[in-house]
Biopython code that builds the backbone (N, CA, C, O; Angstrom):
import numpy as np
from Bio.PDB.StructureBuilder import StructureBuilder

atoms = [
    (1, "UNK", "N", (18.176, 103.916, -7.399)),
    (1, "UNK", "CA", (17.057, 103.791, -8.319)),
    (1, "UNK", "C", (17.015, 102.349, -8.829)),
    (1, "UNK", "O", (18.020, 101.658, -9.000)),
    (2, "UNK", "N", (15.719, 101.951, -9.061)),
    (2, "UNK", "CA", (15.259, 100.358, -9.551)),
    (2, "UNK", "C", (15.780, 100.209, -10.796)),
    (2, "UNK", "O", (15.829, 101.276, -11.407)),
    (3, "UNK", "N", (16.260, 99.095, -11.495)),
    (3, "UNK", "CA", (16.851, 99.361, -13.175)),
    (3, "UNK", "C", (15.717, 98.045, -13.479)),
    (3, "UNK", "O", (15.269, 97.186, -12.719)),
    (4, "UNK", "N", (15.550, 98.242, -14.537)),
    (4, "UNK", "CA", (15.069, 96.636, -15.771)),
    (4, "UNK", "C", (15.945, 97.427, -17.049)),
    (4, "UNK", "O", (16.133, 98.625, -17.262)),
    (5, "UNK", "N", (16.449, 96.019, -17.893)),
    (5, "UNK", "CA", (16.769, 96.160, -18.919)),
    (5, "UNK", "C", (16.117, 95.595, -20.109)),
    (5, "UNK", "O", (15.384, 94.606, -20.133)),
    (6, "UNK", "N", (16.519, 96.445, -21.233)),
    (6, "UNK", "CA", (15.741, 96.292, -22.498)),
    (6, "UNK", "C", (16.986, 95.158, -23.309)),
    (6, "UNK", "O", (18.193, 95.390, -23.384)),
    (7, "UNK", "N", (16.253, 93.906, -23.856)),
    (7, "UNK", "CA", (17.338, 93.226, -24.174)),
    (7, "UNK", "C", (17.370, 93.355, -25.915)),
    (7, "UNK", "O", (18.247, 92.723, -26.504)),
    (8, "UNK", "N", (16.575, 94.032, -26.560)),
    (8, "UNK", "CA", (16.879, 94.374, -27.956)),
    (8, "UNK", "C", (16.396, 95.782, -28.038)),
    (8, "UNK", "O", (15.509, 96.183, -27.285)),
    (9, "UNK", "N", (16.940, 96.513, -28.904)),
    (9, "UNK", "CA", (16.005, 98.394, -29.126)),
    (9, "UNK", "C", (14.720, 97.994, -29.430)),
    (9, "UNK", "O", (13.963, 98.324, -28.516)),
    (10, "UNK", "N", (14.090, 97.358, -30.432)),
    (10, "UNK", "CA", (13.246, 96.519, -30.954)),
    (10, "UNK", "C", (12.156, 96.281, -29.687)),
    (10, "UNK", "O", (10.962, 96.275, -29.988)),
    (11, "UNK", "N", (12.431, 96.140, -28.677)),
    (11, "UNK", "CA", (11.382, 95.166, -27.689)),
    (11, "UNK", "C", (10.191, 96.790, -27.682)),
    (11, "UNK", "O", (10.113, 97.702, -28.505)),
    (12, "UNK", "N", (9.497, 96.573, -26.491)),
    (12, "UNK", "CA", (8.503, 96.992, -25.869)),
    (12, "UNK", "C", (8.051, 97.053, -24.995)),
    (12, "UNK", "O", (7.100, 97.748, -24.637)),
    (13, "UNK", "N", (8.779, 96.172, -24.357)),
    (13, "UNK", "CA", (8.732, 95.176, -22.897)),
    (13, "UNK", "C", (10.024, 95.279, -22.712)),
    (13, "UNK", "O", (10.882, 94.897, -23.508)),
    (14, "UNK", "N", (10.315, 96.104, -21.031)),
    (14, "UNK", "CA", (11.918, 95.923, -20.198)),
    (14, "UNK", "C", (11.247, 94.879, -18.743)),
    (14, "UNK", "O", (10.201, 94.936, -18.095)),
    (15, "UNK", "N", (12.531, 93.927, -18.691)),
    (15, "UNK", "CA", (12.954, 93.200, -17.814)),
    (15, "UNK", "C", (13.029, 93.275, -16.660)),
    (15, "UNK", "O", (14.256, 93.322, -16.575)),
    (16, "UNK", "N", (12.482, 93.356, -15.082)),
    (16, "UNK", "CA", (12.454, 94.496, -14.258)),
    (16, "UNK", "C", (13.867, 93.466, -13.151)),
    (16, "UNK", "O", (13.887, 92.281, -12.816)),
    (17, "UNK", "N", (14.520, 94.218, -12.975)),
    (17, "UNK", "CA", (15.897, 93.473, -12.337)),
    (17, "UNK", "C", (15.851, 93.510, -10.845)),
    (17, "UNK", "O", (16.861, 93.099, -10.274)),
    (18, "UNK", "N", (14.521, 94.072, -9.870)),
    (18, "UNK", "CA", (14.263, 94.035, -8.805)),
    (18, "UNK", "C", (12.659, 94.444, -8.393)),
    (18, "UNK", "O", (12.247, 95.511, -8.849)),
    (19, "UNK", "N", (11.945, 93.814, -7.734)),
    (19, "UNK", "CA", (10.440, 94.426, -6.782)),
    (19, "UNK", "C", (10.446, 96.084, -7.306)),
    (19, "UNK", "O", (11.384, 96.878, -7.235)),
    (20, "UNK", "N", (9.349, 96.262, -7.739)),
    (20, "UNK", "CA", (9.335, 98.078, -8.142)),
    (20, "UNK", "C", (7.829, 98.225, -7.327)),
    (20, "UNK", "O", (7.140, 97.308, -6.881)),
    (21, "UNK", "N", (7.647, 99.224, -7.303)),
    (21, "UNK", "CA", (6.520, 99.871, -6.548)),
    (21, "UNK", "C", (6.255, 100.683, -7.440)),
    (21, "UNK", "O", (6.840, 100.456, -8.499)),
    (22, "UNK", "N", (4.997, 102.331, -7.411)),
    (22, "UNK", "CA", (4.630, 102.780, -8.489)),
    (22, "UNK", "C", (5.732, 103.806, -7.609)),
    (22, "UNK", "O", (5.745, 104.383, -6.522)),
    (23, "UNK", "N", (6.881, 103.600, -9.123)),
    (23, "UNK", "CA", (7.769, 104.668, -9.019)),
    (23, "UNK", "C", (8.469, 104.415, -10.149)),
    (23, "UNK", "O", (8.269, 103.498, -10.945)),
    (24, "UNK", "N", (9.702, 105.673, -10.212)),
    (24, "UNK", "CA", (10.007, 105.929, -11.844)),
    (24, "UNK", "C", (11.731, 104.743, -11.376)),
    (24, "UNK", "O", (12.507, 104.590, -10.434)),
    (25, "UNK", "N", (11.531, 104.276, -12.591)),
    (25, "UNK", "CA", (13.361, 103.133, -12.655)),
    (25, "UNK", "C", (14.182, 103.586, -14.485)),
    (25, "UNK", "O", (13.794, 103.980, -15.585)),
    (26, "UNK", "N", (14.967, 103.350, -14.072)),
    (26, "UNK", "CA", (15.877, 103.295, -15.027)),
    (26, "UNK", "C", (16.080, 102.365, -15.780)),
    (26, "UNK", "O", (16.969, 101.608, -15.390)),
    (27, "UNK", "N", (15.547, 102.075, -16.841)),
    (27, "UNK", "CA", (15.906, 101.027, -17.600)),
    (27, "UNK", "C", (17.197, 101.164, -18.464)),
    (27, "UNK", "O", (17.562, 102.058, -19.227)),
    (28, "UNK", "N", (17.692, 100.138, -18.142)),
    (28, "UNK", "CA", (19.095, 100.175, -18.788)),
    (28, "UNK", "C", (19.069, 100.041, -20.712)),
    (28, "UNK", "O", (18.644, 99.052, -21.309)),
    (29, "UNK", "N", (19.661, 101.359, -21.414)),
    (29, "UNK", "CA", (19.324, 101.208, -22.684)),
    (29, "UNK", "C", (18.380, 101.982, -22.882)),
    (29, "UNK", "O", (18.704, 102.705, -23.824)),
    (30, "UNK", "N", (17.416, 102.230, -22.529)),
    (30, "UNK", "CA", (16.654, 103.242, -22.874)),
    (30, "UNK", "C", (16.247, 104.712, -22.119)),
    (30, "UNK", "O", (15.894, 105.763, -22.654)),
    (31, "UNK", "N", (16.388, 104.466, -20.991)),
    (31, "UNK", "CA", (15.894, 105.616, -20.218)),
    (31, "UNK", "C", (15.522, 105.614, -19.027)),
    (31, "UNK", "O", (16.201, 105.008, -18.198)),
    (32, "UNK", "N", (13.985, 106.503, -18.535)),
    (32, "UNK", "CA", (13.676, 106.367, -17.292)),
    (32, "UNK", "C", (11.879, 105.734, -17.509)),
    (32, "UNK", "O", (11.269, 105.426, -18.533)),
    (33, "UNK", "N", (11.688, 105.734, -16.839)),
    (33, "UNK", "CA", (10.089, 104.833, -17.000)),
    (33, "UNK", "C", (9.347, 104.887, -15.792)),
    (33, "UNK", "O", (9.822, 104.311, -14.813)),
    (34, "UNK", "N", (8.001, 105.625, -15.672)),
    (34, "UNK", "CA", (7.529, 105.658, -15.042)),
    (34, "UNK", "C", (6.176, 104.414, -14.118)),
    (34, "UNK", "O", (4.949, 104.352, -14.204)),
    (35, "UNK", "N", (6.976, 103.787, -13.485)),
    (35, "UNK", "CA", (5.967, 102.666, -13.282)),
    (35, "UNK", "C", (4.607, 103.107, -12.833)),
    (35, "UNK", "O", (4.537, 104.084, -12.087)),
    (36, "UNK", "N", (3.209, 102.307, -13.320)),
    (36, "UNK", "CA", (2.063, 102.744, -12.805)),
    (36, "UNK", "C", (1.335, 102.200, -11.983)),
    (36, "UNK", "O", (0.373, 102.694, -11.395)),
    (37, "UNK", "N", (1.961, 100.664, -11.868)),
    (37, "UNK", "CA", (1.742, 99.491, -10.579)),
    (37, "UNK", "C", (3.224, 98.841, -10.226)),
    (37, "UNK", "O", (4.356, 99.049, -10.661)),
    (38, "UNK", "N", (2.607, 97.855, -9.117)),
    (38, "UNK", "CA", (4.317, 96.608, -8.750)),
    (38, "UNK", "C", (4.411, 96.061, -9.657)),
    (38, "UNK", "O", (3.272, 95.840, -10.068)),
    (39, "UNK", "N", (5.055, 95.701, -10.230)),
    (39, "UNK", "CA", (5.882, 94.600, -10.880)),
    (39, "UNK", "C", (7.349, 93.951, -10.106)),
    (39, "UNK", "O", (8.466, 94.446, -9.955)),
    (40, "UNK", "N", (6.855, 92.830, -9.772)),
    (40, "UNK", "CA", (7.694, 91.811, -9.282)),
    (40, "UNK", "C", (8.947, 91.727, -10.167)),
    (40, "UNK", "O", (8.832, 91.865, -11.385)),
    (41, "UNK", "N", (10.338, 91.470, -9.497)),
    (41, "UNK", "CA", (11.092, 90.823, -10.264)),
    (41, "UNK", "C", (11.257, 90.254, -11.381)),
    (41, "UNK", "O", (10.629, 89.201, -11.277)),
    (42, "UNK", "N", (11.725, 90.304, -12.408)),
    (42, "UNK", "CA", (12.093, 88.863, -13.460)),
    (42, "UNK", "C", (10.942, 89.501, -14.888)),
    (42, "UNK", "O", (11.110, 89.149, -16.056)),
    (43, "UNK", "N", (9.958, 90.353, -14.489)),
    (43, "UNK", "CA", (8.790, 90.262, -15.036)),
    (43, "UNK", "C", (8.659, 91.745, -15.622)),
    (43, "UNK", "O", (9.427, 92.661, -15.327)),
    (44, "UNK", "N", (7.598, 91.846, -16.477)),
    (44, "UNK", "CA", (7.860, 92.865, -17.831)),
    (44, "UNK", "C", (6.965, 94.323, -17.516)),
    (44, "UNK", "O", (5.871, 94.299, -16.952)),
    (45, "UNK", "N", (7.597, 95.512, -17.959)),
    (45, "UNK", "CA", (7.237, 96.327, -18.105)),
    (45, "UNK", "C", (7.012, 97.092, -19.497)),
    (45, "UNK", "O", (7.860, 96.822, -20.349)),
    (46, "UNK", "N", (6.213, 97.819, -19.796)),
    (46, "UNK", "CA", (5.917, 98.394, -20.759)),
    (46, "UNK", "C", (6.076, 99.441, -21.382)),
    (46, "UNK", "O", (5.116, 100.210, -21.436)),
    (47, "UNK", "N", (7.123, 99.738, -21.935)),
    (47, "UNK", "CA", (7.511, 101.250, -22.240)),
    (47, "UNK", "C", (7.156, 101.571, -23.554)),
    (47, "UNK", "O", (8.062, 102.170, -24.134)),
    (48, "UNK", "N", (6.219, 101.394, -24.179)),
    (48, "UNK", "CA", (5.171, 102.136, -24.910)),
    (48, "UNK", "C", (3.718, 101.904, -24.224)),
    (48, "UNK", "O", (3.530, 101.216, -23.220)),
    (49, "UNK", "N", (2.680, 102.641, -24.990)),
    (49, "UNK", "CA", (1.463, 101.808, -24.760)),
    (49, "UNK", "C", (1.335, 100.798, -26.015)),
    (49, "UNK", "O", (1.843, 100.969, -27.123)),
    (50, "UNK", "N", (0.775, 100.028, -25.717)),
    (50, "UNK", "CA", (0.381, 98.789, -26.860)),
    (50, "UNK", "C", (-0.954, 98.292, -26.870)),
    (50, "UNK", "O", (-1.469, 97.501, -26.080)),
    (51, "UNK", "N", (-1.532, 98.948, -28.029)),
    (51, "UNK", "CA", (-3.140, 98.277, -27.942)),
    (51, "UNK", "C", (-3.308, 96.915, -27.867)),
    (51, "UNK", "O", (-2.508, 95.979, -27.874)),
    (52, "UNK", "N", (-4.939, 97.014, -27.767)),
    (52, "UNK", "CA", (-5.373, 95.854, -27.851)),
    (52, "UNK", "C", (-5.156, 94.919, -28.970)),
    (52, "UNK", "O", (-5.529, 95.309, -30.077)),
    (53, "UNK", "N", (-4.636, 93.790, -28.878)),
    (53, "UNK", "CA", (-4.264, 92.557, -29.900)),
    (53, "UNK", "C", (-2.889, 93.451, -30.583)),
    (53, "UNK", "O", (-2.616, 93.242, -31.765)),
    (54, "UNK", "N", (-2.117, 94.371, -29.835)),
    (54, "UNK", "CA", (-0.738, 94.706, -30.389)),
    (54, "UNK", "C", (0.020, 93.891, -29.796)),
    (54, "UNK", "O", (-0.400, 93.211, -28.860)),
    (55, "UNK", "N", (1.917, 93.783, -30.469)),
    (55, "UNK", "CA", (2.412, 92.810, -30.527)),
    (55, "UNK", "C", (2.979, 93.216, -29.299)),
    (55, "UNK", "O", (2.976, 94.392, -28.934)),
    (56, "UNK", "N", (3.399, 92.414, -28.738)),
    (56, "UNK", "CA", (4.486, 92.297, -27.530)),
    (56, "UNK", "C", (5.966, 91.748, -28.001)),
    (56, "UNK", "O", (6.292, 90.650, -28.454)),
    (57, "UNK", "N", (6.728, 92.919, -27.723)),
    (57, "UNK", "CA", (8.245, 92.450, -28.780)),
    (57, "UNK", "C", (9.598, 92.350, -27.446)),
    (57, "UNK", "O", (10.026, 93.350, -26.870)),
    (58, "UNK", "N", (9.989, 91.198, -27.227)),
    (58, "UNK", "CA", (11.002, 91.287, -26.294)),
    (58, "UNK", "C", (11.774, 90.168, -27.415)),
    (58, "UNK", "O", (11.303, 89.647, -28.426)),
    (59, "UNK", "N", (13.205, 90.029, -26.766)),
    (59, "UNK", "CA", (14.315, 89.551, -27.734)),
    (59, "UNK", "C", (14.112, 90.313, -29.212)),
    (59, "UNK", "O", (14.737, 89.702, -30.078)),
    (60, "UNK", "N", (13.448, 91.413, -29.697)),
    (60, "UNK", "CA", (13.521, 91.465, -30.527)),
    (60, "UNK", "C", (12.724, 90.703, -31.811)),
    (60, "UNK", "O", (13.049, 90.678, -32.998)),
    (61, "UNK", "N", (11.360, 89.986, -31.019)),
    (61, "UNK", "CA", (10.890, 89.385, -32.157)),
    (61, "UNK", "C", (9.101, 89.704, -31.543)),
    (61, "UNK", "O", (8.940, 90.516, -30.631)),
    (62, "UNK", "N", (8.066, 89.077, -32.075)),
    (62, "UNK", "CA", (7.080, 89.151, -31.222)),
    (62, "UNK", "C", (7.140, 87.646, -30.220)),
    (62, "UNK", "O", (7.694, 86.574, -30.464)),
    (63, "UNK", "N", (6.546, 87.970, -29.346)),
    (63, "UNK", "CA", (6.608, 87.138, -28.395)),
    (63, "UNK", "C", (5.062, 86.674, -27.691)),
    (63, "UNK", "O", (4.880, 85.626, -27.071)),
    (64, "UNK", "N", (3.937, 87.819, -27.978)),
    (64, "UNK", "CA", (2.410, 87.498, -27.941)),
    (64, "UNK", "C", (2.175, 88.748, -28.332)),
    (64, "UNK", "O", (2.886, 89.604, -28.858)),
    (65, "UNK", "N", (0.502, 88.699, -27.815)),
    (65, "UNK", "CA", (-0.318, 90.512, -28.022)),
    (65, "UNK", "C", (-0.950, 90.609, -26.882)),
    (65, "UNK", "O", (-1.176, 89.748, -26.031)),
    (66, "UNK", "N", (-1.316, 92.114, -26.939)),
    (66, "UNK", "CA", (-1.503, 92.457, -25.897)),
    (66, "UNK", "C", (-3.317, 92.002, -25.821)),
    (66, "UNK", "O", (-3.956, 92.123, -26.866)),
    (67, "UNK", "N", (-3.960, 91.553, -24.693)),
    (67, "UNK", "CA", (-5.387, 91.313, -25.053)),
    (67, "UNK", "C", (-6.214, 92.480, -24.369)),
    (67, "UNK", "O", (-7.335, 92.739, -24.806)),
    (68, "UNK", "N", (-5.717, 93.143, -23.371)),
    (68, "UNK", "CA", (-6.374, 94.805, -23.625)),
    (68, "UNK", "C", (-5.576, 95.952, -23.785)),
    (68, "UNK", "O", (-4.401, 95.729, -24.078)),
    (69, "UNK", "N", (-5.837, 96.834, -23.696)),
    (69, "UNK", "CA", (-4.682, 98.181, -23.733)),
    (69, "UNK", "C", (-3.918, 97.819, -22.614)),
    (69, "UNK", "O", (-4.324, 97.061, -21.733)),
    (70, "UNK", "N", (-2.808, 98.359, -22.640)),
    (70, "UNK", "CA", (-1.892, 98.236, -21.717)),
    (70, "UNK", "C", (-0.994, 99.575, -22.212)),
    (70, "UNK", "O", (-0.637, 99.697, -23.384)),
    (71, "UNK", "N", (-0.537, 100.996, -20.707)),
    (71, "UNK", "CA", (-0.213, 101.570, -20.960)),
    (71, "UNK", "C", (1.325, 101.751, -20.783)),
    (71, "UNK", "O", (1.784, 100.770, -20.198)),
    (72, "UNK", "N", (2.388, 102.790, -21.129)),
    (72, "UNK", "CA", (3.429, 102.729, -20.468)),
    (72, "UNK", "C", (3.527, 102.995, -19.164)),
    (72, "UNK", "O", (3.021, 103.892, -18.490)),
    (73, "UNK", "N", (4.623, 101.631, -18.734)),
    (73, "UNK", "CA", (4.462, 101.858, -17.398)),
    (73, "UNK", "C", (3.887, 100.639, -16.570)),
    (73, "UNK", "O", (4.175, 100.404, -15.396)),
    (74, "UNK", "N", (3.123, 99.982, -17.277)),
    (74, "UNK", "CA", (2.081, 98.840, -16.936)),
    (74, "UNK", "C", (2.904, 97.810, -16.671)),
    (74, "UNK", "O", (4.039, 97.962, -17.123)),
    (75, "UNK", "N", (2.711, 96.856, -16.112)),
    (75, "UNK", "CA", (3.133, 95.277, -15.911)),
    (75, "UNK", "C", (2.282, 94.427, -17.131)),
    (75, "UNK", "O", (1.081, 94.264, -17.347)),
    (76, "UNK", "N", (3.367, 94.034, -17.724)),
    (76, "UNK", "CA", (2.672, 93.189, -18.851)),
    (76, "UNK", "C", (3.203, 91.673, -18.004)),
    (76, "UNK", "O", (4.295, 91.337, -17.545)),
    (77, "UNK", "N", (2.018, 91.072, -18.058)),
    (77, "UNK", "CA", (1.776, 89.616, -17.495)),
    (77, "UNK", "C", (0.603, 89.000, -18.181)),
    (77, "UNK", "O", (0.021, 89.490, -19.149)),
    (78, "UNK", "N", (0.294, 87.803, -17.547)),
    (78, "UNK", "CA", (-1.306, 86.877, -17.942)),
    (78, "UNK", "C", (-2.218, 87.747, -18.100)),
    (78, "UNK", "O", (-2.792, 87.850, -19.184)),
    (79, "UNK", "N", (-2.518, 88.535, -17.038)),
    (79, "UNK", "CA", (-4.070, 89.444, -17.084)),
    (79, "UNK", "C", (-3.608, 90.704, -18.332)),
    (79, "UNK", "O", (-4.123, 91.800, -18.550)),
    (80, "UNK", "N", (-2.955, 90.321, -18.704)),
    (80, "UNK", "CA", (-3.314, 91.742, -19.600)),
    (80, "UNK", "C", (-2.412, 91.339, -21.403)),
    (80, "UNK", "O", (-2.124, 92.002, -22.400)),
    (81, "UNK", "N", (-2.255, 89.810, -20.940)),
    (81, "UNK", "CA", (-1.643, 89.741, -22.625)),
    (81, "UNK", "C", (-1.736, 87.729, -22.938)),
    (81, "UNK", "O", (-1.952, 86.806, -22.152)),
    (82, "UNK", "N", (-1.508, 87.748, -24.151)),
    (82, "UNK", "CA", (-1.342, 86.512, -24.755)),
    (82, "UNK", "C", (-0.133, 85.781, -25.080)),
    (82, "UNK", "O", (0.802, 86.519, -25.388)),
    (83, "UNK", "N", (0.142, 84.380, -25.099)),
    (83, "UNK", "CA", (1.297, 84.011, -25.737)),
    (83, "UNK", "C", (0.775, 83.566, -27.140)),
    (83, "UNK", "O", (-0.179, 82.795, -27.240)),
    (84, "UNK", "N", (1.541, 84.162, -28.394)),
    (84, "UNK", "CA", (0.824, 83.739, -29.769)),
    (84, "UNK", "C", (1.851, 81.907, -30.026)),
    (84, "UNK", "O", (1.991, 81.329, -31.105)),
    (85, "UNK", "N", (2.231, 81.569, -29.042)),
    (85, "UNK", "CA", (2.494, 80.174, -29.556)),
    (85, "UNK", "C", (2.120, 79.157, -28.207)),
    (85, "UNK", "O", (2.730, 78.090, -28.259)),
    (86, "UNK", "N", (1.144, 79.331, -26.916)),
    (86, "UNK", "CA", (0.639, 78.869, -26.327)),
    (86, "UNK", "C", (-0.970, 79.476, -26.151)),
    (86, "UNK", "O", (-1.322, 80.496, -25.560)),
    (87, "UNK", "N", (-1.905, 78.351, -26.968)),
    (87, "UNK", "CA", (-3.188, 79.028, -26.903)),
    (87, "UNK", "C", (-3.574, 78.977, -25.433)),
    (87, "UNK", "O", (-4.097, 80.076, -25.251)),
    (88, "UNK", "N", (-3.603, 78.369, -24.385)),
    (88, "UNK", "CA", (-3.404, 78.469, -22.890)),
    (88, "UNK", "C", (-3.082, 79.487, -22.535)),
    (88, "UNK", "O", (-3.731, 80.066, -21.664)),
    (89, "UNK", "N", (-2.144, 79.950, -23.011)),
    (89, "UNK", "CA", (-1.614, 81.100, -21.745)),
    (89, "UNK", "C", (-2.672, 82.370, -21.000)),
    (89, "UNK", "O", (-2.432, 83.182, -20.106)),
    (90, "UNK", "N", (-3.998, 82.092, -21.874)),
    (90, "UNK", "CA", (-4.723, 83.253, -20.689)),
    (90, "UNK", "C", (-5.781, 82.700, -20.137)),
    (90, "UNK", "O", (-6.853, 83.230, -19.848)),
    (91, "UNK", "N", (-5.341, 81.318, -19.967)),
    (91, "UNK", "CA", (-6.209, 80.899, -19.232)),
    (91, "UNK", "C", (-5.204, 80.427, -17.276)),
    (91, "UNK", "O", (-5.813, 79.905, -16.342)),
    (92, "UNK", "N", (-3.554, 80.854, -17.221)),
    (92, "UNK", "CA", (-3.023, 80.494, -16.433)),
    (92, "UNK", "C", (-3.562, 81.494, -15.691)),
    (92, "UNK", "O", (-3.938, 82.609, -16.052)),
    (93, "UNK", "N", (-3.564, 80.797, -14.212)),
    (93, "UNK", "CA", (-3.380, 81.945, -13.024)),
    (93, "UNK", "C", (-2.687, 82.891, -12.486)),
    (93, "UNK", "O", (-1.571, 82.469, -12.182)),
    (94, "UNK", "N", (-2.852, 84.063, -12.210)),
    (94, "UNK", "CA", (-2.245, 85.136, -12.476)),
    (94, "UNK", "C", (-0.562, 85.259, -11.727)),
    (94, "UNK", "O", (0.523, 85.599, -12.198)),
    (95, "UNK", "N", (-1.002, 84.797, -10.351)),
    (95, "UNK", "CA", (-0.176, 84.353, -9.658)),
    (95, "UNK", "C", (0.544, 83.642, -9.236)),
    (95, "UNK", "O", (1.569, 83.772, -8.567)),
    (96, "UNK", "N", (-0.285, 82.371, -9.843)),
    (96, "UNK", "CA", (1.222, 80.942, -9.883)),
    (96, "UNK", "C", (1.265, 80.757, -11.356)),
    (96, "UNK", "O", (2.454, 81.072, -11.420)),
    (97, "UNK", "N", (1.066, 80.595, -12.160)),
    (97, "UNK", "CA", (0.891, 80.309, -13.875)),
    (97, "UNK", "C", (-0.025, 78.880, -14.040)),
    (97, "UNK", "O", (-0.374, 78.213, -15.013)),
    (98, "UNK", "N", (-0.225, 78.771, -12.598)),
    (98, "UNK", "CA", (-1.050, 77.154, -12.799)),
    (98, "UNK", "C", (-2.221, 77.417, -14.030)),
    (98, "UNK", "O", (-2.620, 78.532, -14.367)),
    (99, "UNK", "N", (-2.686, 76.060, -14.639)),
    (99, "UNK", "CA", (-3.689, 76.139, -15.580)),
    (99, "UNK", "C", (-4.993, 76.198, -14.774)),
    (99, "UNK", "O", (-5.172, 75.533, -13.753)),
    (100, "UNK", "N", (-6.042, 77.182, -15.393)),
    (100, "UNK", "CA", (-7.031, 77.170, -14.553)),
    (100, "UNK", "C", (-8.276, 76.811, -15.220)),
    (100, "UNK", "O", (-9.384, 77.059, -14.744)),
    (101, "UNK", "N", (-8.015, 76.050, -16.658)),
    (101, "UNK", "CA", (-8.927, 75.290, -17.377)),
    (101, "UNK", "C", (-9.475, 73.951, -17.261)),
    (101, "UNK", "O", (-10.474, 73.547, -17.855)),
    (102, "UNK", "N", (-8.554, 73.113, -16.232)),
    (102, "UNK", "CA", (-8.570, 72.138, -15.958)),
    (102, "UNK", "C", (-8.921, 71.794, -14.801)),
    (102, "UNK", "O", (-8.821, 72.725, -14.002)),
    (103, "UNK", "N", (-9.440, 70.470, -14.195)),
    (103, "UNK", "CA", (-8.918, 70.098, -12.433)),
    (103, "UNK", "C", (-8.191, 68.933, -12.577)),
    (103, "UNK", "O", (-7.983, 68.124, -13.480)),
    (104, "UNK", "N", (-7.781, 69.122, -11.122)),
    (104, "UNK", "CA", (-6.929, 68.191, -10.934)),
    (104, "UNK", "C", (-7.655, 66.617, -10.234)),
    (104, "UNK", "O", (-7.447, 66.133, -9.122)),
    (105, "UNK", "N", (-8.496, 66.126, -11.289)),
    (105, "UNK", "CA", (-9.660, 64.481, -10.912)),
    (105, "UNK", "C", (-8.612, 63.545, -9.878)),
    (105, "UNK", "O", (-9.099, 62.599, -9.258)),
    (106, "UNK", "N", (-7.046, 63.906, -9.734)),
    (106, "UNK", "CA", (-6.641, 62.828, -8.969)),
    (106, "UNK", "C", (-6.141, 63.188, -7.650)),
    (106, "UNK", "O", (-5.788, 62.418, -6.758)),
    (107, "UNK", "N", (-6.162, 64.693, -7.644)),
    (107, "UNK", "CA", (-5.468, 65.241, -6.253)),
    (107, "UNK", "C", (-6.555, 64.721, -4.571)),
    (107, "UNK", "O", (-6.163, 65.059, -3.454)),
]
sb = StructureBuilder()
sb.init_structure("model")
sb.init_model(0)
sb.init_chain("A")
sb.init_seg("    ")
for serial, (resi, resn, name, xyz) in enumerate(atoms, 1):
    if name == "N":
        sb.init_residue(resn, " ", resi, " ")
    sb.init_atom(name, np.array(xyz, "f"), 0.0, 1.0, " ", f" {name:<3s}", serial, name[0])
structure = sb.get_structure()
């Protein structure tokens, strides 16, 4: 079975510790969790639901909000949340984090 870990009780968001597919993993610390899409490596899952403009709590503190519903189970990333100390962050690309507000006038 796939594990992510929860790095405070506090969070909201587990850590996913390998490629998941829509299937159920074990998060270490809390339980089992039913994934509802992939979530890549390294990257966050959601084990509550968290409304819209709710906080996103990993380490135990907030860390952004969510900018639509997002249910348990979900991949919390760019398309579906904010960083509250980078006003940018929903404007990065989903898939590389490049900025997609800008061009690049010298490439």
């Amino acid at each position: 079975m796939k594990k992510a870990f929860l790095i405070n009780p506090a969070d909201n968001v587990a850590t996913l510790l390998a490629d998941a597919d829509v299937e159920t993993i074990e998060v270490i610390g809390h339980g089992l969790l039913a994934l509802r899409e992939k979530i890549p490596l390294g990257h966050k899952a959601a084990l509550a639901a968290i409304p819209a403009g709710g906080a996103l709590i990993k380490f135990g503190t907030r860390i952004g909000h969510a900018t639509r519903a997002i249910a348990a189970g979900d991949w919390v990333h760019l398309h579906n949340c904010a960083s509250d100390y980078d006003e940018r962050s929903n404007t990065l690309d989903n898939e590389t984090g490049a900025p997609t507000d800008t061009t690049d006038a010298y490439a």
